[in-house]
mmCIF file of the N, C-alpha and C atoms, coordinates in Angstrom:
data_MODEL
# 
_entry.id   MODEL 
# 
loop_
_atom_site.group_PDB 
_atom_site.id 
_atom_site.type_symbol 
_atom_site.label_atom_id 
_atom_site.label_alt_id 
_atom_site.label_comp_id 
_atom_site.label_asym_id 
_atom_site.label_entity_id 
_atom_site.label_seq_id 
_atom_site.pdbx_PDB_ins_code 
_atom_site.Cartn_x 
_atom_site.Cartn_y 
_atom_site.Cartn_z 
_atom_site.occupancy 
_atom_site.B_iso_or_equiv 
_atom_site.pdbx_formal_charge 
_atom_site.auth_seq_id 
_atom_site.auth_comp_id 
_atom_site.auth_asym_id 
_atom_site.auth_atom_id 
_atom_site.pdbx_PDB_model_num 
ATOM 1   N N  . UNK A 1 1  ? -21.793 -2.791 9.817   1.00 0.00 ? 1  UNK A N  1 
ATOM 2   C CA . UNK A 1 1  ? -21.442 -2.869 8.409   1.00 0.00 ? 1  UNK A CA 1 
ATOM 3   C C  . UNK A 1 1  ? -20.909 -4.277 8.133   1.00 0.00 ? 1  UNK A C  1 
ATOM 4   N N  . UNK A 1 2  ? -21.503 -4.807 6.662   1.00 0.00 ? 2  UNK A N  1 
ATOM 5   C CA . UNK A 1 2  ? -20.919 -6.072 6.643   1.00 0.00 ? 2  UNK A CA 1 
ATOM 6   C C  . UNK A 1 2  ? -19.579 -5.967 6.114   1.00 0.00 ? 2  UNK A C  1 
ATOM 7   N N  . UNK A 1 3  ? -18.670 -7.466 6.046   1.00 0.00 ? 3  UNK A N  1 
ATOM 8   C CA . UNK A 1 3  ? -17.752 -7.468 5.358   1.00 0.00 ? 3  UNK A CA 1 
ATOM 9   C C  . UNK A 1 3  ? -17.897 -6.915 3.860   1.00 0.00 ? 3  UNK A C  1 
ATOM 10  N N  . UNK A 1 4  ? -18.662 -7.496 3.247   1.00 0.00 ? 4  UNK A N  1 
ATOM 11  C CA . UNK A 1 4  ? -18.726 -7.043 1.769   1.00 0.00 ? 4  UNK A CA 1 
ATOM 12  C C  . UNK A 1 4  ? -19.082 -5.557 1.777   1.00 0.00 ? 4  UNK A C  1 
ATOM 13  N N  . UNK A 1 5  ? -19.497 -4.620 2.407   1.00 0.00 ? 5  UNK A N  1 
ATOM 14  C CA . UNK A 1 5  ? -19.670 -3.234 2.503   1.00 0.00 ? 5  UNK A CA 1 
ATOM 15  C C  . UNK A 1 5  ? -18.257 -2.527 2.776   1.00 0.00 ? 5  UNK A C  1 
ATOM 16  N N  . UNK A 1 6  ? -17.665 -3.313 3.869   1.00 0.00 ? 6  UNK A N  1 
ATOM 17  C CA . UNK A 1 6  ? -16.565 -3.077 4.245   1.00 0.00 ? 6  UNK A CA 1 
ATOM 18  C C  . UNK A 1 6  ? -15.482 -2.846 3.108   1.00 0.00 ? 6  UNK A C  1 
ATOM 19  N N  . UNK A 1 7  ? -15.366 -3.913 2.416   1.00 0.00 ? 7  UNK A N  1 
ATOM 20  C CA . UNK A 1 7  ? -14.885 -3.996 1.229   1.00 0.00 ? 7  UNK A CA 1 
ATOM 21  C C  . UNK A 1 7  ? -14.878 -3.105 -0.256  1.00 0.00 ? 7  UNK A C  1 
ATOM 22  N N  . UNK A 1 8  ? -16.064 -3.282 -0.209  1.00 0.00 ? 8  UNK A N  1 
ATOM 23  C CA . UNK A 1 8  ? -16.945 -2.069 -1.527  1.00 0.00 ? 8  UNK A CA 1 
ATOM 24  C C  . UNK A 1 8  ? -16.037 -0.720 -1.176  1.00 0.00 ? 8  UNK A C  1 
ATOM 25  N N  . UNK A 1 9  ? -16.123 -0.218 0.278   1.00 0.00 ? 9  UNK A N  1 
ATOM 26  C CA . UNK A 1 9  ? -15.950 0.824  0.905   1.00 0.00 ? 9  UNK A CA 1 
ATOM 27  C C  . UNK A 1 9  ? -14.273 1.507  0.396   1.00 0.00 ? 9  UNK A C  1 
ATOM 28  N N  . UNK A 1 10 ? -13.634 0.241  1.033   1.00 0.00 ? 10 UNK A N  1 
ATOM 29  C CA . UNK A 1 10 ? -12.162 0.323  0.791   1.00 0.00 ? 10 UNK A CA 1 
ATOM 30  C C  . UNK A 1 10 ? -11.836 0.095  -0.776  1.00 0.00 ? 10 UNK A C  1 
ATOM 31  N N  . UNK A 1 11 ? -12.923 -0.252 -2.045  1.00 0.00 ? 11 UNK A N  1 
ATOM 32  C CA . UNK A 1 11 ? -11.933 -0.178 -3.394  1.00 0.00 ? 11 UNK A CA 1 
ATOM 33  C C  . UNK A 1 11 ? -12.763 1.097  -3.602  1.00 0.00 ? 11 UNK A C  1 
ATOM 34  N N  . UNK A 1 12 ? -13.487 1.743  -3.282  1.00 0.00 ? 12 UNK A N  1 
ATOM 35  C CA . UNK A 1 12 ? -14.469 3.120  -3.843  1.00 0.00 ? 12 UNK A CA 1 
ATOM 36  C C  . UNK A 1 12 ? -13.249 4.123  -3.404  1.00 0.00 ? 12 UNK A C  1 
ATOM 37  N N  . UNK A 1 13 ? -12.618 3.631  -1.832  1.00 0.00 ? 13 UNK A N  1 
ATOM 38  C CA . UNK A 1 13 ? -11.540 4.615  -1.594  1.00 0.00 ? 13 UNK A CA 1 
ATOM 39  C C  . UNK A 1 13 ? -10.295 4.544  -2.404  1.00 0.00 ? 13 UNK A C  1 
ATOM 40  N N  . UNK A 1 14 ? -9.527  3.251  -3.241  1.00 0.00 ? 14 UNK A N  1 
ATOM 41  C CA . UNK A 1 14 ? -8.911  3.173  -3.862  1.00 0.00 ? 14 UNK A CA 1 
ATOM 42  C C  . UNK A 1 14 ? -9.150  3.716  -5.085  1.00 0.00 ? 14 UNK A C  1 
ATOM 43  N N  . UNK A 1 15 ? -9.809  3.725  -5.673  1.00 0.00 ? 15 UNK A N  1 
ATOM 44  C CA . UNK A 1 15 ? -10.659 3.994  -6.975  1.00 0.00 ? 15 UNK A CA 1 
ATOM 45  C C  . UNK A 1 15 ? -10.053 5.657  -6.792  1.00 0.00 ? 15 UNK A C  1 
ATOM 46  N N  . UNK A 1 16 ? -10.851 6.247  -5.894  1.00 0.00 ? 16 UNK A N  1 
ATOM 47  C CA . UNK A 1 16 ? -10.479 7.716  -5.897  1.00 0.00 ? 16 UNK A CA 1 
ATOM 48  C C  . UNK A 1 16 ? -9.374  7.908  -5.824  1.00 0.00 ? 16 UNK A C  1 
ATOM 49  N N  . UNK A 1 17 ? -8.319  7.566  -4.439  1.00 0.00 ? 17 UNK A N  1 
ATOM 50  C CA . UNK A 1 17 ? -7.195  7.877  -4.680  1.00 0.00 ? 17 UNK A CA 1 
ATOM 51  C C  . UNK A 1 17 ? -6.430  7.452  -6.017  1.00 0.00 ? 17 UNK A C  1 
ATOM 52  N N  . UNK A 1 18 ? -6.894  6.633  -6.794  1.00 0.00 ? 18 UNK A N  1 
ATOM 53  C CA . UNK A 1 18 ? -6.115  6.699  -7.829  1.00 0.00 ? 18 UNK A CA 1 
ATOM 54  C C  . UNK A 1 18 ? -6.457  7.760  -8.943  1.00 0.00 ? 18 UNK A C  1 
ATOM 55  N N  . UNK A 1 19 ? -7.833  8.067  -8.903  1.00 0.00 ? 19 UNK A N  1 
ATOM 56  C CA . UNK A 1 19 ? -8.449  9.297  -9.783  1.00 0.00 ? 19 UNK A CA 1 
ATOM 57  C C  . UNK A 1 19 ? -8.169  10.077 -9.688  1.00 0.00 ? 19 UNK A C  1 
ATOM 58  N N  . UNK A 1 20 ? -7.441  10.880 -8.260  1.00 0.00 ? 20 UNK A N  1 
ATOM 59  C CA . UNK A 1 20 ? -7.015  11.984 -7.938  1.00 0.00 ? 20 UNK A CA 1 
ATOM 60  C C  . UNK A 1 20 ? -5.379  11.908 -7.491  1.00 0.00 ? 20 UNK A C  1 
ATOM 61  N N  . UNK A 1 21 ? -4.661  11.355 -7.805  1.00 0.00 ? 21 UNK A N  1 
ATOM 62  C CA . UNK A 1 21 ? -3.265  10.799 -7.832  1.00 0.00 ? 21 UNK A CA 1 
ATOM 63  C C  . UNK A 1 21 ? -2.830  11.379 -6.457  1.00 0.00 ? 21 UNK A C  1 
ATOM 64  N N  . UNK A 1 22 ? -3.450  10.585 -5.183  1.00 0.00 ? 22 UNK A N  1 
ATOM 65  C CA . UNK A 1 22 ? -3.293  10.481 -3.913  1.00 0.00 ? 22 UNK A CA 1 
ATOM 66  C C  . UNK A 1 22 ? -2.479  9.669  -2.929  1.00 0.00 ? 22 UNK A C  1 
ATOM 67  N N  . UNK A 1 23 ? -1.630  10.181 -3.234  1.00 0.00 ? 23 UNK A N  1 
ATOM 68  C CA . UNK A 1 23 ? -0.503  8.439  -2.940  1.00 0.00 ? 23 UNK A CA 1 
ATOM 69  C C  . UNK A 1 23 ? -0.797  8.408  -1.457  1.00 0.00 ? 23 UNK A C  1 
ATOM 70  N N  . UNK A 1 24 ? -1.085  9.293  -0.441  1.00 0.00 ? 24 UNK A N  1 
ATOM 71  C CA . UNK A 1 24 ? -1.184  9.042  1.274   1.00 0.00 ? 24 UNK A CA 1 
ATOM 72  C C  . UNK A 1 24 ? -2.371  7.877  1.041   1.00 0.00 ? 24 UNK A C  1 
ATOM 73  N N  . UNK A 1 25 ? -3.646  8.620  0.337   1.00 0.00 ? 25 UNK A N  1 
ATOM 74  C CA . UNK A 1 25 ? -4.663  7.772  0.697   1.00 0.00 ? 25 UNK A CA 1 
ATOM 75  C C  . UNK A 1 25 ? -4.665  6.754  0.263   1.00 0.00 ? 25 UNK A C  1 
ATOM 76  N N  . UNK A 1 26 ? -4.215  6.545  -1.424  1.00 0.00 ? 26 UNK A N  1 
ATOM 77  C CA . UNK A 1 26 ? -3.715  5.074  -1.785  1.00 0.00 ? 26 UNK A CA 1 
ATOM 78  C C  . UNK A 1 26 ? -2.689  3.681  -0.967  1.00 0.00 ? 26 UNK A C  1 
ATOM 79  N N  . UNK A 1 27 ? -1.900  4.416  -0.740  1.00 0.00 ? 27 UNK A N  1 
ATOM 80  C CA . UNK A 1 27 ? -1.068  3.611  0.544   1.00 0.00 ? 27 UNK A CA 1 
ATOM 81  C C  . UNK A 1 27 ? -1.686  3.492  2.079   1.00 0.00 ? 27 UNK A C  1 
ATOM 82  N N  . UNK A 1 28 ? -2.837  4.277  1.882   1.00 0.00 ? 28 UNK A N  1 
ATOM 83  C CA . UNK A 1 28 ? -3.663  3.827  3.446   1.00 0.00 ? 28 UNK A CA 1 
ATOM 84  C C  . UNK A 1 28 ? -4.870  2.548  3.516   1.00 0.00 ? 28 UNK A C  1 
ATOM 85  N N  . UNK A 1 29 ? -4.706  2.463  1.620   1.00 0.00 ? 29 UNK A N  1 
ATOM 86  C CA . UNK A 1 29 ? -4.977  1.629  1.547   1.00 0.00 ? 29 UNK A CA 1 
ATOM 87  C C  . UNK A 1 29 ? -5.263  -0.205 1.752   1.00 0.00 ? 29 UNK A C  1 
ATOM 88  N N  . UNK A 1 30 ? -3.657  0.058  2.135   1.00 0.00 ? 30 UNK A N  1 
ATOM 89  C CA . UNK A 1 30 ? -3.319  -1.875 2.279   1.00 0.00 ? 30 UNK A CA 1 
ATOM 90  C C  . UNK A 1 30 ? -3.148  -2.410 3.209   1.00 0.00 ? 30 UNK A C  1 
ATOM 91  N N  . UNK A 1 31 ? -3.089  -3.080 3.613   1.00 0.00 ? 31 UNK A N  1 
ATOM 92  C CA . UNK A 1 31 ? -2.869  -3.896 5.298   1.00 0.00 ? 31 UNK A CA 1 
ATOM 93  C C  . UNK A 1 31 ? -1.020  -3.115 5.438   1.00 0.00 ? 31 UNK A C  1 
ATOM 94  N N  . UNK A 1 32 ? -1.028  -3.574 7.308   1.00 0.00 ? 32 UNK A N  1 
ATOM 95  C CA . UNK A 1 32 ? 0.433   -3.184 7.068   1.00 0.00 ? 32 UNK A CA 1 
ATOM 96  C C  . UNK A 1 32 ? 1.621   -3.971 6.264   1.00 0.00 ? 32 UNK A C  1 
ATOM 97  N N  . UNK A 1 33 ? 1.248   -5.333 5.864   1.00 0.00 ? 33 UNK A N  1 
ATOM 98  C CA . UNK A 1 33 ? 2.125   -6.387 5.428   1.00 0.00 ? 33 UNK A CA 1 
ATOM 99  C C  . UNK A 1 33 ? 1.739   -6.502 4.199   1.00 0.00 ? 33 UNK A C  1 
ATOM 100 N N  . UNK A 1 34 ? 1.355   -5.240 3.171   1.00 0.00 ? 34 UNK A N  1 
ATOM 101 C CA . UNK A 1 34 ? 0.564   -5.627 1.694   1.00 0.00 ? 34 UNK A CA 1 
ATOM 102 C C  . UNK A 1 34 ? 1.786   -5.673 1.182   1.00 0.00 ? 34 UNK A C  1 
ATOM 103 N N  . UNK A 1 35 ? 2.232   -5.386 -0.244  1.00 0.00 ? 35 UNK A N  1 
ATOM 104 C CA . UNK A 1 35 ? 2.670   -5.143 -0.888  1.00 0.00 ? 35 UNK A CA 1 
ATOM 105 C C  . UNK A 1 35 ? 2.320   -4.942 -2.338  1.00 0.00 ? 35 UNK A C  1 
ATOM 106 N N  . UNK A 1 36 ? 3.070   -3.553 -2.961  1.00 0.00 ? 36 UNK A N  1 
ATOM 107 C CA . UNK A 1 36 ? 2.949   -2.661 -3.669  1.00 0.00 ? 36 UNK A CA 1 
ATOM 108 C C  . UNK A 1 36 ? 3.899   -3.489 -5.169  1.00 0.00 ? 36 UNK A C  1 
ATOM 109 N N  . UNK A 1 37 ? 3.134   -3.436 -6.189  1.00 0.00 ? 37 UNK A N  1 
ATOM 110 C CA . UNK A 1 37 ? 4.087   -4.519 -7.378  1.00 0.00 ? 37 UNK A CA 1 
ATOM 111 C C  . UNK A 1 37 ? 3.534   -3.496 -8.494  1.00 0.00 ? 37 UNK A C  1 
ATOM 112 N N  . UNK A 1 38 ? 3.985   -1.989 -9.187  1.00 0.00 ? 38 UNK A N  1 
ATOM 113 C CA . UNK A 1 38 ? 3.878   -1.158 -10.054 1.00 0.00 ? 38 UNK A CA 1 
ATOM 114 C C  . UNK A 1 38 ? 4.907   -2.286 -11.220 1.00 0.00 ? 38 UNK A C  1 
ATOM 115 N N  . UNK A 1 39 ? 4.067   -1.997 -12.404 1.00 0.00 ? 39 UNK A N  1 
ATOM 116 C CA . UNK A 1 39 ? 4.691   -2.534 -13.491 1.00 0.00 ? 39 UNK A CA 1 
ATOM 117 C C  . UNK A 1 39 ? 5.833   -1.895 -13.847 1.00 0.00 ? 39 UNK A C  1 
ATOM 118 N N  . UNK A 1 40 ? 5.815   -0.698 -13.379 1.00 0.00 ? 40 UNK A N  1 
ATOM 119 C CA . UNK A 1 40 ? 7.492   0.182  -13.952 1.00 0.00 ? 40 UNK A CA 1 
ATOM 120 C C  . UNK A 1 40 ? 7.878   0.693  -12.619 1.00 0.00 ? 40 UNK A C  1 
ATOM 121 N N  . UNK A 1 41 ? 7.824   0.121  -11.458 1.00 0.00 ? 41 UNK A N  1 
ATOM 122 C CA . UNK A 1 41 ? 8.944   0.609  -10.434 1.00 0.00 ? 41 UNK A CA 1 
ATOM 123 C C  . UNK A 1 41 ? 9.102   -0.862 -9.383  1.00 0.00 ? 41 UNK A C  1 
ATOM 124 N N  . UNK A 1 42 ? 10.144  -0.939 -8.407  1.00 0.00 ? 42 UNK A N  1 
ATOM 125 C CA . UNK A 1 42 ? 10.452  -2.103 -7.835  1.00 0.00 ? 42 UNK A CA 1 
ATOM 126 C C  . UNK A 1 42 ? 9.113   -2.322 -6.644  1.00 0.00 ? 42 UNK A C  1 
ATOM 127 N N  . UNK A 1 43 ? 9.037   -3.290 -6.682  1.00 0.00 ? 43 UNK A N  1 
ATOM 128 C CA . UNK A 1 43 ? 8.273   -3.890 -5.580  1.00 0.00 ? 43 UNK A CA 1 
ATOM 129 C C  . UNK A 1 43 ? 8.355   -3.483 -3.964  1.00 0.00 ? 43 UNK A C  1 
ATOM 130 N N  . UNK A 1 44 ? 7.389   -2.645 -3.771  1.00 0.00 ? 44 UNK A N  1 
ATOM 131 C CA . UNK A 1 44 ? 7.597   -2.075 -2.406  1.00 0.00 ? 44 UNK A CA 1 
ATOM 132 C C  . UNK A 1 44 ? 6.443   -2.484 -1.538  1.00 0.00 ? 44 UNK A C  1 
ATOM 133 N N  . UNK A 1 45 ? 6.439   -2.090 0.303   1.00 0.00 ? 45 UNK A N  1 
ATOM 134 C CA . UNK A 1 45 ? 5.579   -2.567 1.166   1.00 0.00 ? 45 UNK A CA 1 
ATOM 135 C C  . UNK A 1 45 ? 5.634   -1.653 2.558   1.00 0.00 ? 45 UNK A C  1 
ATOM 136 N N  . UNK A 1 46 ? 5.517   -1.714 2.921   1.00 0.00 ? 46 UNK A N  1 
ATOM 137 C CA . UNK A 1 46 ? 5.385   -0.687 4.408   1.00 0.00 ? 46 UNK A CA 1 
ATOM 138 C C  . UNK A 1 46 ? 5.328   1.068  4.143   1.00 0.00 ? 46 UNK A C  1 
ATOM 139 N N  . UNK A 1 47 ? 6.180   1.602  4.901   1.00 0.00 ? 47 UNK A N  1 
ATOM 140 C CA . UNK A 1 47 ? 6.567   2.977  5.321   1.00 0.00 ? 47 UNK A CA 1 
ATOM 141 C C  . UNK A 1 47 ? 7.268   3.500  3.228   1.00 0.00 ? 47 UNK A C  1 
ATOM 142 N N  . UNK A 1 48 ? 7.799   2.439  2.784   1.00 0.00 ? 48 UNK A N  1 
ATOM 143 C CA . UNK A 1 48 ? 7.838   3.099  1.351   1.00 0.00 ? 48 UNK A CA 1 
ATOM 144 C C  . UNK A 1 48 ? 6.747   2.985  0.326   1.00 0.00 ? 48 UNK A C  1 
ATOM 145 N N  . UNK A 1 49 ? 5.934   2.258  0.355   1.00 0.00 ? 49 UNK A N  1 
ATOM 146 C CA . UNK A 1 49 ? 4.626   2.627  -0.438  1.00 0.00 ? 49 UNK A CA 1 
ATOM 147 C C  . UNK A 1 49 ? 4.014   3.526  -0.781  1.00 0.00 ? 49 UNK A C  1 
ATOM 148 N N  . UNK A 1 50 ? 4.030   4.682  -0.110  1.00 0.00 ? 50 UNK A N  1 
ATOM 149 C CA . UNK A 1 50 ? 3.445   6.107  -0.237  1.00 0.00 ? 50 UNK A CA 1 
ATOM 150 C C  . UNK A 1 50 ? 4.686   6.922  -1.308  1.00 0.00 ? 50 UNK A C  1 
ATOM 151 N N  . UNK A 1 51 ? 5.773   6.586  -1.135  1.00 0.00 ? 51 UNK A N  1 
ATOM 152 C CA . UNK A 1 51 ? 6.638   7.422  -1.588  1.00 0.00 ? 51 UNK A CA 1 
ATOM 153 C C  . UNK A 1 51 ? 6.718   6.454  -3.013  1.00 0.00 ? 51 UNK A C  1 
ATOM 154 N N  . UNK A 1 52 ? 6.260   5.418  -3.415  1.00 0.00 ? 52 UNK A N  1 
ATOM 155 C CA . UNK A 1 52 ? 6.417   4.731  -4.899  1.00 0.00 ? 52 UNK A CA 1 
ATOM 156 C C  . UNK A 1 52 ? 5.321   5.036  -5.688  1.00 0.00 ? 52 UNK A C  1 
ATOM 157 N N  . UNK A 1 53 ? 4.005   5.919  -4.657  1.00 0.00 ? 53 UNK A N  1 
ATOM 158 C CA . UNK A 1 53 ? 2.862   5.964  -5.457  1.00 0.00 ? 53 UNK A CA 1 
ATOM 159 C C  . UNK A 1 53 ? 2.778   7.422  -5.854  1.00 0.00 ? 53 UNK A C  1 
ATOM 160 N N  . UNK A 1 54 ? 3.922   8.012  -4.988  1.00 0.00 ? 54 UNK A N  1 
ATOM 161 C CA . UNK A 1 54 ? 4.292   9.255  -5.278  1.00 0.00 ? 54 UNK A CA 1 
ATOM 162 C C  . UNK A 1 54 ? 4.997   9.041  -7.020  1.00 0.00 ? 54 UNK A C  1 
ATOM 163 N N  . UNK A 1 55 ? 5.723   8.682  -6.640  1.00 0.00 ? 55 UNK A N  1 
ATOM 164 C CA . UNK A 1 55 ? 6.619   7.842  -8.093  1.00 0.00 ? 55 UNK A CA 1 
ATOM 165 C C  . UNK A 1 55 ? 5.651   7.542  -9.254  1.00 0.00 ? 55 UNK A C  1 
ATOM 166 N N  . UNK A 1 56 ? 4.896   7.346  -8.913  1.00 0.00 ? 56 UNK A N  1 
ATOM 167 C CA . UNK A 1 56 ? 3.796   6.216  -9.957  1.00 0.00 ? 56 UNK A CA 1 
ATOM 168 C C  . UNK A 1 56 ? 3.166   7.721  -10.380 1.00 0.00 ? 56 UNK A C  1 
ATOM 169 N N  . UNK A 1 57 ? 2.689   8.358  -9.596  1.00 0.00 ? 57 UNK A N  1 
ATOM 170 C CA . UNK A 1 57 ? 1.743   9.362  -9.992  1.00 0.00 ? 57 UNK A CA 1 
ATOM 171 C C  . UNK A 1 57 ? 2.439   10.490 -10.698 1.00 0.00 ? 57 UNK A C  1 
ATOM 172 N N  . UNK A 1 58 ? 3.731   10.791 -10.169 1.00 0.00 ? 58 UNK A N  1 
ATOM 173 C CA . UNK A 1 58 ? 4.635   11.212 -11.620 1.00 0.00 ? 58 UNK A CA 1 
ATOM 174 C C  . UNK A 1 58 ? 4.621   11.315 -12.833 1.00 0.00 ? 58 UNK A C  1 
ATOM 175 N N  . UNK A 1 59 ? 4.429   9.885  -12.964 1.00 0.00 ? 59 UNK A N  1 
ATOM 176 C CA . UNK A 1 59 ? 4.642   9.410  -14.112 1.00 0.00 ? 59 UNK A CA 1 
ATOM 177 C C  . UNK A 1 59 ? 3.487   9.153  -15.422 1.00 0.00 ? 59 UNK A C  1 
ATOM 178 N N  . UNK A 1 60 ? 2.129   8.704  -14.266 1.00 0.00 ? 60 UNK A N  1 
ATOM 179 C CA . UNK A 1 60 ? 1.053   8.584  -14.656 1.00 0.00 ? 60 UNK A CA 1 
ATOM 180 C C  . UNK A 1 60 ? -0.066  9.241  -14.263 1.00 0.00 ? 60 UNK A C  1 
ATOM 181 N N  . UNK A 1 61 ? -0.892  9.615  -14.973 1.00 0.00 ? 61 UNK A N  1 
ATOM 182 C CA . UNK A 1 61 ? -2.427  10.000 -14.200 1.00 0.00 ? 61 UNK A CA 1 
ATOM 183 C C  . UNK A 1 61 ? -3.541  8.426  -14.773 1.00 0.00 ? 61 UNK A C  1 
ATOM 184 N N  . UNK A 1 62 ? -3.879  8.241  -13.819 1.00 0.00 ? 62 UNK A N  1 
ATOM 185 C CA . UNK A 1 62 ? -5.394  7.000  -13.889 1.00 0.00 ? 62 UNK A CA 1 
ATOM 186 C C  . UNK A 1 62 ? -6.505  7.939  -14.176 1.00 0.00 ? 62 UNK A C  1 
ATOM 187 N N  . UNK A 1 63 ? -7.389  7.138  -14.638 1.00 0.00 ? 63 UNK A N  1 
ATOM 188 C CA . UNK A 1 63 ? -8.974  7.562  -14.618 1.00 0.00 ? 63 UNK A CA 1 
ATOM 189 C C  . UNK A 1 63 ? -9.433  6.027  -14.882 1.00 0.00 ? 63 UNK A C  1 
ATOM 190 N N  . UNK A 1 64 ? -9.755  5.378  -13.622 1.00 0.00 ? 64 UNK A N  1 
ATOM 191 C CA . UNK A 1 64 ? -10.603 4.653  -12.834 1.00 0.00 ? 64 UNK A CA 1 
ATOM 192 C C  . UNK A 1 64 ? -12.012 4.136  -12.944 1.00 0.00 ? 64 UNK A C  1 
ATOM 193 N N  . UNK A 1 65 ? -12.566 3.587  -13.435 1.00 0.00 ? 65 UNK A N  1 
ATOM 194 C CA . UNK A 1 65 ? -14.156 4.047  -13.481 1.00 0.00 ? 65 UNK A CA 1 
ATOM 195 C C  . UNK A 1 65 ? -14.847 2.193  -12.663 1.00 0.00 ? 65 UNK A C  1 
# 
């Protein structure tokens, strides 16, 4: 698989987890050193990312396209 497949691969998986307000799979999303910058909650990165998208999805539902 190329890089650019590789890629495609990993926002098709973002895409969903955000369509289906999936915070595990969304946060399995990012490298381990990403970081997470929600317009209405603090800036998070590691082991708390899952629990802010928990937060996020609270608050919001996406539809992605």
């Amino acid at each position: 698989m190329s890089a650019e497949d590789e890629i495609r691969e990993l926002l098709k998986s973002y895409e969903s987890s955000l369509n289906t307000s999936d915070a595990s799979k969304a946060s399995s999303c990012y490298t381990s050193d990403g970081m997470f910058m929600p317009t209405t909650l603090p800036t998070v990165a590691g082991g708390a990312m899952e629990d802010a998208y928990v937060k996020l999805f609270e608050t919001i539902r996406l539809r992605v396209i």
